[in-house]
C-alpha angles and dihedrals in degrees: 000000000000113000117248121241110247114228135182103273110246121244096241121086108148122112092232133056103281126206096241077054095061102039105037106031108032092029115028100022097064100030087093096058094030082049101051089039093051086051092044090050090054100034122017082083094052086047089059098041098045125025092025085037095209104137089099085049114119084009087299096309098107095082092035092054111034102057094051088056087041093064099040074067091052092040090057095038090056096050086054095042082059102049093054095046089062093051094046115105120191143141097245095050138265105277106032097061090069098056081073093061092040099059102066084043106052095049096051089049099052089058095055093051088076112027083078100155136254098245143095126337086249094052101046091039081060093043090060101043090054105043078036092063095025091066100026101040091026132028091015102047082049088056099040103049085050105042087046099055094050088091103046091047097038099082144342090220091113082200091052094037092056084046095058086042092062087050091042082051095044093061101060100025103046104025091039095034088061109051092036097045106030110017100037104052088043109041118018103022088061085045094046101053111164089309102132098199098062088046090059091046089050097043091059114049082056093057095047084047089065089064110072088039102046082053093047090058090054102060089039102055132069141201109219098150083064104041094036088121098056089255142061107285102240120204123201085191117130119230092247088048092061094042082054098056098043095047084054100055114094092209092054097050091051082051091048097052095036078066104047098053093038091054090039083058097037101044088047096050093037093056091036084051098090099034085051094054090035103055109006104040110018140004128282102295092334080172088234113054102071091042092057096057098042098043110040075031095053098040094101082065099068090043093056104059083078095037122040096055097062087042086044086044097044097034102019135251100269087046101058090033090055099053091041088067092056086053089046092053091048091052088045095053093048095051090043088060092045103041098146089038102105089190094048091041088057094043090043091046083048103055085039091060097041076065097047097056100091089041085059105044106029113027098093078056091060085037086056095048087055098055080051093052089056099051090046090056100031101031097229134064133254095188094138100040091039090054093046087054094051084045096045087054089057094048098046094047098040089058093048098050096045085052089049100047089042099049080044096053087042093046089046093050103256103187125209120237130245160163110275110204092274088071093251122128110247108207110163127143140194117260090245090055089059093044089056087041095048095047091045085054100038108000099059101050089046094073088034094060090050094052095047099058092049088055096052102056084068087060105090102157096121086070102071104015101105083046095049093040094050085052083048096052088039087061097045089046091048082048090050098047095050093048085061 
């Protein structure tokens, strides 16, 4: 008999979803990851172009390369995360139990991101690479796999589940969204400048902060889907097995390619952000521009933690999914006309957001109905290599896009900023530069958001999902029975 690993026992131990639950483990526990990966995604790549300048390195290769390399090793890594999630048996659940080994990572590994020395072009090329793949295919892959598969495992109340969804969401959208989109364009990028050494002081104490919250997720979450039976769900279901039965289901499929296409239109738009405001809409950290189009263009965000769950409740997820990215692509078009028009780009970014609420909120719900979908077809789960695949698209995607819109910005003469002899910076780019840069940030997610809501009229599952859970529970309570 192989000898169970002892963990700290979890805080929560109520059948239903408790209120700690949903404060401090789905709100407060992940805000400092979600924070410091939120700040990475809009900036890391700033941090690379213009206070380490090595966007020209490798005639401007190095950062088209690398991160698409970068991100085959996260693929990789995810798939394998996956697999041993599904294999791990605890009494404190599969996934959980990860989020212990993740916090220390992923706080190490934020800090080395940035102390990349002073030295040679060779040295500091390899530097990156490592402490690249060390967070992103490593601590935070740990984190991520762990932390994304807490809602769909947390219940099988659909009403409870889409509650812990909108907290999940708050989290990252609301706490991150803050400091990343408000604070710091306003406050610390114009503080920061190109000085290296306060990057790498801000930086972290963003990364120390993710400990005790990442912690903190881990003693106020539970896995009761996993532990429904009063024991760990063991599988006897190969690898290839579980591949098998997710590739075959039509609903996973529509998820996975609704994915695909939704990350290939944000992670363009979220790296192409500060070079918009920088150099199309306002001046080089004026302090002002970038918080004006995040915050008067992420109000609807707030806004929507109180509204999209009684409009996803009374008209279903897919459906308002489906008409907010109609909205999304509207928003998108507007601002792409008017790129230079302060006062358009605001109003376009706001009716953009406003589609993007139920995408936001509800969209791991409608995630979670799928897996149970899958057990209820299959008879057993593939929480963890569902999850790898869903993982292993945003990794893949997120290092292609950072390699094309770096080897875009490079071919169309991006040209990294400084200080001339008066002692003024000097940040001015080419028209073409700020074409690529403005269709990266609005053009791109205008056809996305078309396509999206054509994809999701095809995703019914809501249709048949309480059917398909109370034959689920029939089946564990007729298990249960005969083991008896």
């Amino acid at each position: 008999m192989k000898k169970e690993v002892r963990l700290p026992a979890g805080r929560i131990n109520t059948a239903a979803v408790s209120k700690s639950e949903k404060w401090l483990g789905y709100l407060v526990g992940p805000a400092g990851a979600l924070l410091l990966n939120a700040v990475l995604g809009s900036y890391l790549n700033v941090y690379y172009t213009d206070v380490l300048g090595l966007a020209p390195l490798w005639g401007g290769a190095f950062l088209v390369v690398f991160p698409v390399v970068s991100k085959i090793i996260d693929a990789v890594t995810n798939v394998i995360m996956g697999y041993i999630i599904d294999r791990t048996h605890t009494k404190e659940g599969k996934a959980r139990p990860w989020l212990l080994l993740s916090a220390p990572l992923v706080t190490v590994t934020g800090i080395l991101l940035f102390t990349v020395p002073n030295a040679g072009e060779a040295v500091q090329a390899v530097w990156v690479m490592v402490s690249y793949n060390l967070f992103y295919s490593f601590a935070y892959t740990v984190f991520n796999m762990s932390h994304n598969l807490m809602v769909p495992l947390s219940t099988r109340d659909t009403t409870q589940r889409g509650g812990l969804s909108v907290f999940n969401q708050i989290a990252s959208i609301m706490m991150s969204g803050i400091l990343v989109a408000l604070v710091f364009p306003m406050v610390i990028m114009p503080a920061l400048g190109i000085d290296r050494e306060k990057w790498i002081l801000t930086m972290s104490i963003l990364s120390i902060l993710a400990l005790p919250l990442t912690l903190l997720e881990y003693f106020f979450t539970k896995e009761r889907v996993t532990l429904e039976a009063g024991e760990e769900e063991r599988s006897g279901v190969s690898f290839a097995g579980q591949l098998k039965t997710i590739f075959t289901d039509k609903y996973m499929i529509i998820i996975y390619v609704y994915f695909l296409i939704y990350t290939l239109g944000s992670s363009i738009k979220n790296l192409s952000l500060v070079y918009f405001c920088n150099y199309v809409l306002g001046t080089y950290n004026d302090g002002i521009t970038q918080t004006l189009v995040s915050a008067l263009g992420g109000i609807p965000m707030g806004i929507g933690i109180f509204a999209v769950w009684p409009l996803a409740k009374k008209f279903g997820k897919r459906n308002v999914t489906l008409v907010g990215f109609i909205l999304y692509a509207i928003g998108s078009a507007v601002c792409w006309m008017f790129p230079t028009s302060m006062v358009i780009v605001l109003a376009g970014q706001f009716i953009k957001n406003i589609g993007g609420l139920p995408c936001a909120y509800v969209f791991m719900a409608l995630f979670a109905d799928v897996l149970d979908h899958i057990e209820w077809k299959a008879g057993f789960r593939c929480d963890g290599i569902a999850m790898s695949v869903y993982n292993v698209i945003a990794c893949a995607l997120i290092g292609v896009c950072t390699g094309i819109f770096n080897g875009l910005l490079a071919n169309a003469g991006y040209v990294q900023p400084y200080v001339n002899a008066a002692g003024d910076l000097v940040a001015v780019q080419s028209e073409t530069v700020k074409n690529v840069i403005t269709f990266g940030f609005v053009g791109l997610e205008t056809v996305t958001g078309l396509v999206l809501a054509v994809l999701l009229i095809f995703l019914s599952v809501e249709n048949v999902i309480e059917k398909e859970q109370a034959e689920i529970r029939q089946r564990k309570e007729g298990n249960t029975c005969e083991s008896n």
